[in-house]
N, C-alpha and C positions, 0 to 999 in steps of 0.2 A: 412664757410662763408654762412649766407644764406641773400640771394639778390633778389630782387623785379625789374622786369621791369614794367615800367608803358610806356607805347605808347599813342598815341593817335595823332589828328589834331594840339591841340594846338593853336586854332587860332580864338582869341588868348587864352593862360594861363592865370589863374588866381585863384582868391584866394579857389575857390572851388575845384579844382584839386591839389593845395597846402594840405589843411587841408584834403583831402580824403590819400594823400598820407602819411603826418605826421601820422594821424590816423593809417593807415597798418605798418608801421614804428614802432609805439608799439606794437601796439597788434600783431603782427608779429614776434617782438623780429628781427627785420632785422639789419643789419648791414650798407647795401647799398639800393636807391633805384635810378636807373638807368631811365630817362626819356628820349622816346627816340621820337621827334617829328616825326610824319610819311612824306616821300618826297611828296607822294599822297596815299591817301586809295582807295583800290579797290571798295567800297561801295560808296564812298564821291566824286569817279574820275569828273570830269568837273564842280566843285563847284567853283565858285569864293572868293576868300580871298586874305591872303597875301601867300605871294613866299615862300618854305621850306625855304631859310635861313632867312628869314626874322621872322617866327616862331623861329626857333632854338635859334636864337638872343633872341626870349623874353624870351623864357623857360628859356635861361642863366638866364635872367633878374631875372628869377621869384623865383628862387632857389640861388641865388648870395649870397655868405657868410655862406650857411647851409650845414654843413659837412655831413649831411646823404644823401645827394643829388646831383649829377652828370647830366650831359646831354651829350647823349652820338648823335653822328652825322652819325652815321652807314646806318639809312634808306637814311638822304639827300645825302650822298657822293654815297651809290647805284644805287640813283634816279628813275627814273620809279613806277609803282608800289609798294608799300609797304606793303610786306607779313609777318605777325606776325609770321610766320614758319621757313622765313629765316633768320630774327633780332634773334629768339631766337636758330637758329643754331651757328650763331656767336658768342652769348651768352656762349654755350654751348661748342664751344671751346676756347673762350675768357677766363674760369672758369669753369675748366672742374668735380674740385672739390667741387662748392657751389653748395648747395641747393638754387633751382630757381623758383620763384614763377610772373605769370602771373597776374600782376593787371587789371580788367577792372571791367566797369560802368555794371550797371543792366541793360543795355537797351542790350547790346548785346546779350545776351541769344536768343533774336529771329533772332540772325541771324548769329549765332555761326556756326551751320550748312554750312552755303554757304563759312567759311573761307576756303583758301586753307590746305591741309592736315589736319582739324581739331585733328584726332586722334593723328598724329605725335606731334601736339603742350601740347597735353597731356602728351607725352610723355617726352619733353623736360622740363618741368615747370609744379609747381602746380598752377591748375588755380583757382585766389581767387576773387572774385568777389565781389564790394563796394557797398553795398546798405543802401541805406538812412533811416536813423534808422524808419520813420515813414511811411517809405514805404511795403506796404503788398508783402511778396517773390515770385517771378516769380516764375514758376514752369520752371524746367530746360528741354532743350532737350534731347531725347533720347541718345543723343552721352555723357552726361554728370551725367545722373541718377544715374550710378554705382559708386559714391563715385567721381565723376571728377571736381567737384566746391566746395569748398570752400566758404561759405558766411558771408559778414568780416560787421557787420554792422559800416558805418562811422555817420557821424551827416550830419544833413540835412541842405547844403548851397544854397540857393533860388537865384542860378546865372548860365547863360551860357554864352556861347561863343556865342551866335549867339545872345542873348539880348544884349553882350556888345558891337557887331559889329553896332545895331541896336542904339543902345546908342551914338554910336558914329556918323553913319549917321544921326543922328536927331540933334546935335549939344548939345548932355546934357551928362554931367557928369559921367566916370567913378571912378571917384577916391571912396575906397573902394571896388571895383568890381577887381581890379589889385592892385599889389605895384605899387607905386608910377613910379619905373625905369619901370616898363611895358608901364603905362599910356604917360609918356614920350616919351616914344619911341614910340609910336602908334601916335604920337600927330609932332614928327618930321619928320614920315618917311611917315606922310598923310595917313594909313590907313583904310580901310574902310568907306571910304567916298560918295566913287561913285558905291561903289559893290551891 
């Protein structure tokens, strides 16, 4: 089996972390791609958003009906902190037989470094890293130079999470930035409105 965690905030999902994921999904030749929203990130800790389950919720949202795609609730049920070391120990005896690969954004490179155990998460997972086709390549950190990344170019989607939060407190229009059941649900449970 070879399987893809993909982490992150999450907050909210949407269609650009959809299509980076489908994208690693072929060109990966993967089977499963496991998304796991973080409880809180060690780098992200006292940011205002919405509540882990309240994430977890849209991720459902966001992937609902697509069988290559799972969410998996292992960092919310943990809580505290969420260490890409520990999700991928569980990982690793969740599936002790699949080949296991580490999705993340280009921006982490600068700060891959300060993860906790970074070497050990090498060890667990290959780590493949999504970069936007028209973006020129980070150069990697030293813990990474010897063969440790993986560079999986996806297509380039001109959307965040923090413009859609931004979108939303302004009073204008997400639809296409989210499906639909995302935007919904951002829109009943109030949202990023006052954050």
């Amino acid at each position: 089996m070879r399987l893809a965690i993909f982490g992150g905030r999450f907050d909210p999902p949407h269609v650009g972390h959809l299509l980076a994921a489908s994208d690693a999904f072929e060109r990966l030749s993967l089977d499963r791609i496991v998304l796991v929203p973080a409880a809180t990130q060690p780098l992200k800790a006292g940011q205002a958003g919405a509540a882990a389950d309240q994430r977890l919720e849209m991720t459902r949202l966001l992937v609902e009906g697509d069988r290559r795609f799972e969410v998996s609730r292992v960092e919310v049920d943990r809580g505290g902190l969420s260490f890409t070391v520990d999700t991928l120990m569980h990982f690793a005896t969740q599936y002790p037989a699949a080949e296991r690969f580490l999705l993340v954004g280009a921006d982490v490179l600068g700060s891959f470094g300060q993860w906790r155990e970074p070497e050990r998460i090498l060890e667990l997972a290959g780590l493949v890293l999504l970069e936007r086709q028209s973006e020129a390549p980070l150069a990697a950190p030293s813990a990474l130079r010897d063969g440790g990344v993986r560079r999986l170019p996806t297509r380039r989607i001109d959307v965040s999470s923090t413009e859609i939060r931004e979108r939303v407190r302004a009073g204008r229009s997400i639809r296409g930035f989210v499906p639909d059941a995302v935007a919904a649900y951002i829109e009943r449970a109030g949202l990023y409105r006052d954050s």
